[in-house]
C-alpha positions, -999 to +999 in steps of 0.1 A: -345-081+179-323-051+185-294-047+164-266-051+196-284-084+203-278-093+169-241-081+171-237-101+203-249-131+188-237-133+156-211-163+144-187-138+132-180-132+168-165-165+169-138-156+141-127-121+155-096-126+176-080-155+150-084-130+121-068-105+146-041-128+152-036-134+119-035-103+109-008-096+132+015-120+120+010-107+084+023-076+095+050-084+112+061-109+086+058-076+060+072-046+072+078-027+045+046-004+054+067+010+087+072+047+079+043+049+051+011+063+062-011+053+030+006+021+031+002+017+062-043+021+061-039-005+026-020-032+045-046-031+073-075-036+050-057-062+028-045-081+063-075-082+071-084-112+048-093-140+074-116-110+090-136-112+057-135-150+056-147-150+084-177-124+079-185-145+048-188-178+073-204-161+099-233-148+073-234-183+064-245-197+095-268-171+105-285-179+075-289-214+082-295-205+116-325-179+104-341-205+082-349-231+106-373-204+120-384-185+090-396-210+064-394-184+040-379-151+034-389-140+008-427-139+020-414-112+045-440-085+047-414-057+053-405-035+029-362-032+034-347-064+036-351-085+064-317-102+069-302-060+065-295-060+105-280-091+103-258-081+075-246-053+094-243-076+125-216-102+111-201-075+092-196-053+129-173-083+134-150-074+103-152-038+113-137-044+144-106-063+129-101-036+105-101-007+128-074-027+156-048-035+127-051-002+115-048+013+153-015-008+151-002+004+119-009+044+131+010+035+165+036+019+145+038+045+122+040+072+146+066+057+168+088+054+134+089+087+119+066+119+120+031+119+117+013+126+085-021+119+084-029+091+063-059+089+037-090+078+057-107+067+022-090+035+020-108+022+050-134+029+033-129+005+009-121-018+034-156-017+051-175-018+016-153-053+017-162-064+044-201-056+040-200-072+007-185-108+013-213-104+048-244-097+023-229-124+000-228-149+028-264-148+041-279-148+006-260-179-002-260-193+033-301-192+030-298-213+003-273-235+004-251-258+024-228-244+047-195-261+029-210-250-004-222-214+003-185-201+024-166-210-006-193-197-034-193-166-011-157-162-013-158-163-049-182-144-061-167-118-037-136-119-053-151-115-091-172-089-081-139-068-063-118-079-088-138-060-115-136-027-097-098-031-089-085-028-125-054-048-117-056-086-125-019-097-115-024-093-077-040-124-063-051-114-028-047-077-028-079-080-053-099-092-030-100-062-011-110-042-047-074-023-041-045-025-066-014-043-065+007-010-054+010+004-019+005+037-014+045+048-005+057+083-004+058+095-036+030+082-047-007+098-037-039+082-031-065+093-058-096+098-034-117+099-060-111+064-075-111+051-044-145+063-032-159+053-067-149+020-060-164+017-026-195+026-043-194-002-064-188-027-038-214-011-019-242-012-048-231-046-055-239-057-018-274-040-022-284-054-052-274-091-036-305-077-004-327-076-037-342-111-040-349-113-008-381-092-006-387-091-047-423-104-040-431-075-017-421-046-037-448-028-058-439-026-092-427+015-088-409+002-061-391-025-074-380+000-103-365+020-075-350-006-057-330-015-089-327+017-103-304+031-074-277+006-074-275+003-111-273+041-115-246+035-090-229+013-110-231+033-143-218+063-127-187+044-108-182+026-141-180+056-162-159+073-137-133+048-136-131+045-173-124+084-178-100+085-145-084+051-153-090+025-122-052+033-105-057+044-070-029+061-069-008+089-092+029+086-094+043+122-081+071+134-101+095+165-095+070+177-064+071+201-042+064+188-010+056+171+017+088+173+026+112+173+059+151+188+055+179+184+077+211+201+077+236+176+089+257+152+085+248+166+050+218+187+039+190+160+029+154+162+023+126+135+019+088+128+021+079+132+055+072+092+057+111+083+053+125+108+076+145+075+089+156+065+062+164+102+054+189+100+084+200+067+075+211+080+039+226+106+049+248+091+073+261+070+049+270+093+021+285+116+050+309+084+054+316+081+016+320+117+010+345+125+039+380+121+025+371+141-008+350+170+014+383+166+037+406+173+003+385+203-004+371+189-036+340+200-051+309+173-042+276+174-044+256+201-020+233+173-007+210+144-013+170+141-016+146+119-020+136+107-058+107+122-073+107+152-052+118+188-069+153+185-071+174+215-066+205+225-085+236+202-077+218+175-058+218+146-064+186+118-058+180+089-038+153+067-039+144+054-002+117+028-010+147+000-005+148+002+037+185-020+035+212+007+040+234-018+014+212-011-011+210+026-004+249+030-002+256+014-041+225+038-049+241+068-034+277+059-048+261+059-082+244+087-084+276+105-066+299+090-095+271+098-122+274+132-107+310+140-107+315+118-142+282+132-164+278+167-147+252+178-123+233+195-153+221+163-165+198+145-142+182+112-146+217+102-164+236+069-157+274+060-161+287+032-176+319+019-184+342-001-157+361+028-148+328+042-130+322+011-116+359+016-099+349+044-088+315+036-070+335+006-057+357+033-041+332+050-022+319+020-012+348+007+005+347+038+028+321+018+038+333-014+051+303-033+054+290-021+022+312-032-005+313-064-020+346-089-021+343-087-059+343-049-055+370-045-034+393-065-050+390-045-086+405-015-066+429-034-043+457-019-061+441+019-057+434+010-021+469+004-012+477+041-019+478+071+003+446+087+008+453+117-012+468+097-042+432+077-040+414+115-038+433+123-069+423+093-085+388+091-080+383+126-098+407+117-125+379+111-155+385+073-172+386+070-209+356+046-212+326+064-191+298+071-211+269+091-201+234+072-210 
């Protein structure tokens, strides 16, 4: 049988477009992944959960399917496993739900900010999933019950992935062998940990094809057969115990990616929050506009967290996609600023003077303040504009600089 007859007739075919659908609503129902690229590729493989169920159920009964016909299979006279094709078959079937919800994460994306070209390795990943929970299925499916084996699949699946993915406090996301962290800007894939990974998933799935044809093998060859994926394993194992198993590396004070703009203030970010760049900026354009309009010194612009920060800048951290949340991030940092000194970064003000103040440029900002907020300053915000200017930059007696 060719291998496209065995695509076209495999069960998995029957589970494509509800995993799609699925799928679908999961991303919609998360969107936290618009604007990051990396993210982006990990939510598609971890969305893509019912796909893999239903790889593992497809498996399942073409097993029982095979088995009415083939009495047994381990008496094959071939010497690669005999159920390989179909493996590949009802895992096709997974593929193909993969690669359309991460087609609909890159056309997202690129409709939302600038393109960045995301890493392809996670995919990877992804497939070596999806082949796993497939090879699983149909050894299990040939020898058990069909509402025995689709469960036992699933959970074997998940202890073997969960091994590789070093994180145990994720639930789902370790069925997929990733960690519990996306990939947002600001923090890099680490190919290398990811590929080693993938080759564990993928040894794992070979060394489940080995009892199938066991009797067949010649004594050399059965030392090969085992020797390959268990080298395999050795290798990935000791890689990820030198690397550590995080898949991703927390950037600090870099360099770049970046994108800049010049106005309403100068800004710069990771090319994956250009929005929320312009969003940022905005705001703190609105905060800063009656002190820039008094002349008084402020802060030369804004970027991103965990980029290089130059002199007199102050951070913002753009993860948080609410505007609100941005705003009392911005009017901190602009208080911190003025308050501590733009010498001393990574500082924070205390004392409820400062928090007077950050109420203050808050309420330039009508639908960013609080009630609780605005009333501490209601006396201050009865005052002409320029007394309130003069007051902001007067220095409380209780800040302190932590």
């Amino acid at each position: 049988m060719s291998i496209l007859y065995l695509i076209r007739s495999s069960s998995s075919r029957y589970f494509t477009v509800p995993a799609f659908l699925a799928g679908l609503v999961q991303l919609q129902g998360n969107r936290l992944w618009v604007g990051e690229w990396n993210m982006g590729q990990q939510t598609a493989v971890n969305y893509a959960l019912v796909a893999v169920i239903g790889v593992a159920a497809g498996s399942v009964l073409d097993a029982r399917t095979a088995r009415a016909t083939v009495p047994d299979l381990t008496m094959s006279s071939r010497r690669l496993p005999p159920q390989l094709p179909q493996v590949v078959a009802s895992a096709f079937w997974g593929y193909v739900v993969l690669v359309l919800l991460v087609l609909v994460t890159l056309g997202t994306n690129t409709a939302a900010s600038s393109w960045r070209t995301p890493n392809f390795a996670i995919l990877l990943a992804g497939a070596a999933w999806i082949t796993l929970h497939s090879a699983i299925g149909w050894l299990l499916g040939w020898y058990l019950v069909f509402p025995i084996a689709v469960p036992m699949a699933l959970f074997l699946g998940w202890m073997v992935s969960a091994i590789p993915a070093g994180t145990p406090d994720a639930a789902f996301n370790l069925l997929t062998g990733i960690d519990d962290g996306g990939f947002p800007a600001g923090l890099e894939p680490r190919t290398a940990v990811i590929l080693t990974q993938c080759l564990i998933l993928l040894a794992l799935a070979i060394l489940v094809s080995v009892p199938t044809i066991w009797r067949q093998l010649t004594p050399r060859a059965k030392g090969a057969f085992l020797a390959v994926p268990v080298a395999a394993l050795l290798v990935a194992a000791v890689s990820v115990s030198v690397t550590g198993p995080q898949r991703r590396v927390e950037l600090v004070a870099a360099k770049g990616p970046m994108v800049c703009a010049d106005t309403p203030v100068p800004s710069c970010s990771f090319p994956d929050h250009d929005r929320r760049r312009n969003t940022a900026a905005q705001l703190v354009a609105r905060m800063w506009a009656p002190l820039a309009a008094a002349g008084r010194p402020l802060p030369e612009g804004i970027i991103e967290d965990r980029l290089e920060r130059p002199a007199n800048w102050i951070p913002v951290n753009l993860w948080a996609s609410d505007p609100v949340a941005a705003a009392g991030e911005l009017a901190r940092e602009t208080t911190t600023w003025h308050l501590c000194g733009p010498g001393n970064p990574g500082q924070r003000v205390l004392g409820s003077g400062a928090n007077q103040r950050i109420a203050w440029l808050l309420s330039q900002l009508d639908d960013a303040t609080a009630p609780q907020r605005r009333d501490s300053i209601a006396s201050i915000l009865k005052l002409p504009s320029d007394q309130q200017v003069v007051w902001w930059y007067q220095r409380p007696p209780d800040i302190s600089c932590v």
